[in-house]
C-alpha positions in Angstrom: 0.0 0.0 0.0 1.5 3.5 -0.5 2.3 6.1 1.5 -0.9 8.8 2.4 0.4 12.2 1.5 -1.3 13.3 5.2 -1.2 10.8 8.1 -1.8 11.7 12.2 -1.3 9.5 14.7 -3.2 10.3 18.1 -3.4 14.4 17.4 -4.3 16.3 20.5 -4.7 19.7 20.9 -5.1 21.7 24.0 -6.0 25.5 25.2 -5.3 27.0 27.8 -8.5 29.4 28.7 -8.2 31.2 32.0 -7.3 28.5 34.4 -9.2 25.9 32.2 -7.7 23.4 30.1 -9.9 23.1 26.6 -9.7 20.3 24.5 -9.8 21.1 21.3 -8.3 17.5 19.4 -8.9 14.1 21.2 -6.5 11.4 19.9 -7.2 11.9 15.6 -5.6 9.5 13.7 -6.1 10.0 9.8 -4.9 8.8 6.5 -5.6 10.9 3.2 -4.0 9.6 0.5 -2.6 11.6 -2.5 -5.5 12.7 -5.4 -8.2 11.9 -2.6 -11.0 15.5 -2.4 -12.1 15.2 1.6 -14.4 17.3 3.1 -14.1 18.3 7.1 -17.6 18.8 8.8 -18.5 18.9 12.5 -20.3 22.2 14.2 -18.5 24.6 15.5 -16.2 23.8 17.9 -16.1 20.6 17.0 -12.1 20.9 16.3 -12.1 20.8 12.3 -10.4 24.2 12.0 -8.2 23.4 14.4 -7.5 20.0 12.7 -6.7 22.0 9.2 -4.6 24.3 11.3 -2.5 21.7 12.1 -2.9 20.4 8.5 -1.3 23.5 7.4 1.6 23.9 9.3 -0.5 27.1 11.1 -0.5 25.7 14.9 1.4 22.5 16.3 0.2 19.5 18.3 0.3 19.6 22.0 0.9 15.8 21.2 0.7 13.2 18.5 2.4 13.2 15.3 1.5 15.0 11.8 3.5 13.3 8.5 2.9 15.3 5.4 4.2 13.1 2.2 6.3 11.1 4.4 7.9 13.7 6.2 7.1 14.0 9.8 6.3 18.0 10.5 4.7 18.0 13.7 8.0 19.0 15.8 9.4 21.3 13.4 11.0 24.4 14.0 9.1 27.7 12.9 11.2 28.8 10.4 10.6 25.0 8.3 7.1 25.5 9.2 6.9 28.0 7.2 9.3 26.7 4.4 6.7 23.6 4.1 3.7 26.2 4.1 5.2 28.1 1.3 6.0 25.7 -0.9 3.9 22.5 -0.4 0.6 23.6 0.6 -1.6 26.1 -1.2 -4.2 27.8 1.3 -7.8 29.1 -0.1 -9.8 31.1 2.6 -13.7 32.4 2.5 -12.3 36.2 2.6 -9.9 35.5 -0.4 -7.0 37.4 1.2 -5.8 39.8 -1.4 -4.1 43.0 -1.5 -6.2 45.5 -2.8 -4.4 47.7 -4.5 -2.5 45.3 -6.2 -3.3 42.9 -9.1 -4.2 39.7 -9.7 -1.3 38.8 -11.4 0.7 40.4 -8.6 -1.6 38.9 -6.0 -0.7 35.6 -7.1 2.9 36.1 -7.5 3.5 36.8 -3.6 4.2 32.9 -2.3 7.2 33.4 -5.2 8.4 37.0 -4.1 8.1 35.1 -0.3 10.3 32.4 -2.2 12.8 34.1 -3.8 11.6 33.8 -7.4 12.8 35.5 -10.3 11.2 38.0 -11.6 10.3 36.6 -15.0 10.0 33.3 -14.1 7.4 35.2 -11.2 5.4 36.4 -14.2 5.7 33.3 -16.3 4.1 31.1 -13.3 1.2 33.3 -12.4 0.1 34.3 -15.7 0.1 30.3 -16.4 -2.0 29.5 -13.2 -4.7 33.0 -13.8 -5.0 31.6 -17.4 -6.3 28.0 -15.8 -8.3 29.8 -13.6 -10.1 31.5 -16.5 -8.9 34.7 -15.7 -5.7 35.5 -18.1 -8.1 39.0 -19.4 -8.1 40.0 -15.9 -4.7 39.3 -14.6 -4.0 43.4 -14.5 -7.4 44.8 -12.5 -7.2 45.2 -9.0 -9.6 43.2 -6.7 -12.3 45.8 -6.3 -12.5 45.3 -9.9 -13.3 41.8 -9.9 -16.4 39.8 -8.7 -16.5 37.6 -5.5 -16.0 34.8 -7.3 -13.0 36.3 -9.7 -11.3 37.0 -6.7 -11.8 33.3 -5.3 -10.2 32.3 -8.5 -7.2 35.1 -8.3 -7.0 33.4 -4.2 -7.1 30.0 -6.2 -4.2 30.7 -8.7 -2.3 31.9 -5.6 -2.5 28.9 -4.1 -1.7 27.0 -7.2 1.8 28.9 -8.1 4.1 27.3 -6.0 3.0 23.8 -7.5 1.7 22.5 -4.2 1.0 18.9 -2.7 -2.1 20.4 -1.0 -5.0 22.4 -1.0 -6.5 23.1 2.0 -9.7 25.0 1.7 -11.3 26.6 4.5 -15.1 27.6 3.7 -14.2 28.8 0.3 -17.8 29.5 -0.8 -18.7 31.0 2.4 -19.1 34.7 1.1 -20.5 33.8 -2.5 -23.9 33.2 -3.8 -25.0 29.7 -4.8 -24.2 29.7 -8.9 -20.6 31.8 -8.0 -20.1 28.5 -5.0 -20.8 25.9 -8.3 -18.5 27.7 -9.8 -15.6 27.5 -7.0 -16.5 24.0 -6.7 -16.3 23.0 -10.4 -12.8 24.6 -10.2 -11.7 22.9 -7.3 -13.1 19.1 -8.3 -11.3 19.8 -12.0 -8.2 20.4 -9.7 -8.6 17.0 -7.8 -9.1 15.6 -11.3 -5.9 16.0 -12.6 -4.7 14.7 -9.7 -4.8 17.8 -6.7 -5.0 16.2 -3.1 -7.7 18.9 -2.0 -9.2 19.0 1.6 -12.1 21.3 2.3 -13.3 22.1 5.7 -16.8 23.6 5.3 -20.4 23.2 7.8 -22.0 23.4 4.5 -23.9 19.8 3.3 -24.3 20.9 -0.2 -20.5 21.8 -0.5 -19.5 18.8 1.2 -21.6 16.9 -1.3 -18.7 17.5 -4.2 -15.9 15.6 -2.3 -15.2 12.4 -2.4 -15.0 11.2 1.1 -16.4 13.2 4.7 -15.2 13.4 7.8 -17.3 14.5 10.6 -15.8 16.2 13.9 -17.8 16.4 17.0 -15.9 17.3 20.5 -12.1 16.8 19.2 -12.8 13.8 17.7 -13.7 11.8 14.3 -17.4 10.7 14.7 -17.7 9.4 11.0 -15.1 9.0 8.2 -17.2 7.8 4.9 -16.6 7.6 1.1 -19.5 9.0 -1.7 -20.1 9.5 -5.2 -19.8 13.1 -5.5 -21.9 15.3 -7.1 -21.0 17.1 -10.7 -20.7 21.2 -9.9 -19.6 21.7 -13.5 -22.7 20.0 -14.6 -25.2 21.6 -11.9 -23.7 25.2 -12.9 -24.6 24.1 -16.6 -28.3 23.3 -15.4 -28.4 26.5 -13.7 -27.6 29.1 -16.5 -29.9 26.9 -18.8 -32.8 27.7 -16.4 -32.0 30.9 -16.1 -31.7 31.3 -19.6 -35.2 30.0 -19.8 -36.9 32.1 -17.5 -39.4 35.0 -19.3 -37.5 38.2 -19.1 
């Protein structure tokens, strides 16, 4: 069998909160192999967005042990941390994250500036990954300029540039309307396609509908861990515009 790109043994996290220990994680043990699209439920507080914290490289454990592609990061020092972060995982948040009075293209060339990238080769990689997004017209406008869901693209090329082994994707539909959410979501299961290890922590049932496996979190600890045949956003955004097409003006 071959080596999961993520695997946790026992992951515990703990707060302290005045003079009260919180529990946060409870002993998680997980395996997520590479090309799989997961989706993290639970309520809140359930410990999911601390779970993709730790995912991320964001927070550590207060014990257990975190491998990302073979290599254990869980007692790393801050300064790999943020090496792994920057090069190996590709973060999409609901509030998108960009500069504003900068452009797309600029926007999505920052993880490289962060990195040390060449200028041109800078350009070259961000115009490549704004042109996948669908976006190569709009790589100069600035994000005001730009819908909600353009800029989840633009935050979706910047997580792309550094030619990560992860996407972690924390409510990425969260401020968008339904069709611009298909739209995300289409992007983001053409991703896991050809061949993206994507994991999405959302509360949202019709989101986590378009992975390919759940995992449910309730009080630090996995509750449910199940497979499904995802739904098609591509082909429920096609629906969509057809009926609204079809509607009487």
């Amino acid at each position: 069998m071959s080596t999961p790109l993520i695997h946790t043994v026992a992951l515990t996290k703990e707060y302290r909160v005045g003079d009260q220990t919180v529990a946060a994680l409870r002993g998680v043990s997980i395996d997520i192999g590479a090309g799989e699209f997961v989706a993290v439920m639970g309520p809140s507080g359930s410990g999911k967005s601390t779970f993709m914290n730790l995912l991320g490289c964001l927070d550590l454990p207060s014990s257990g042990e975190y491998f990302l592609a073979d290599e254990k990061v869980s007692g790393l020092e801050n300064d790999a941390l943020a090496m792994i972060r920057n090069r190996r995982i590709g973060f999409v948040f609901q509030q998108f994250n960009l500069l504003p009075r900068t452009s797309a293209r600029d926007n999505v060339e920052l993880p490289l500036l962060y990195g040390g990238v060449a200028a041109a080769e800078r350009h070259e990689r961000a115009v490549r990954r704004l042109t996948e997004v669908g976006l190569a017209e709009r790589m100069h406008h600035h994000p005001a300029q730009l819908s909600g869901g353009q800029q989840q693209r633009v935050a979706i090329a910047r997580a792309l540039v550094n030619n990560p082994v992860l996407i972690l994707a924390d409510e990425p539909t969260g401020a968008l309307d339904s069709n611009t959410s298909l739209e995300v979501m289409a992007l983001l299961q053409q991703l896991n396609r050809d061949g993206m290890t994507v994991v999405l922590v959302t509360h949202e049932a019709d989101m986590a509908a378009f992975a390919r496996r759940v995992i449910l979190f309730r009080d630090g600890r996995v509750v449910e861990d199940r497979k499904q045949n995802p739904k098609d956003a591509g082909a429920l955004l096609a629906e969509s515009r057809l009926a609204e097409k079809a509607e009487p003006a």
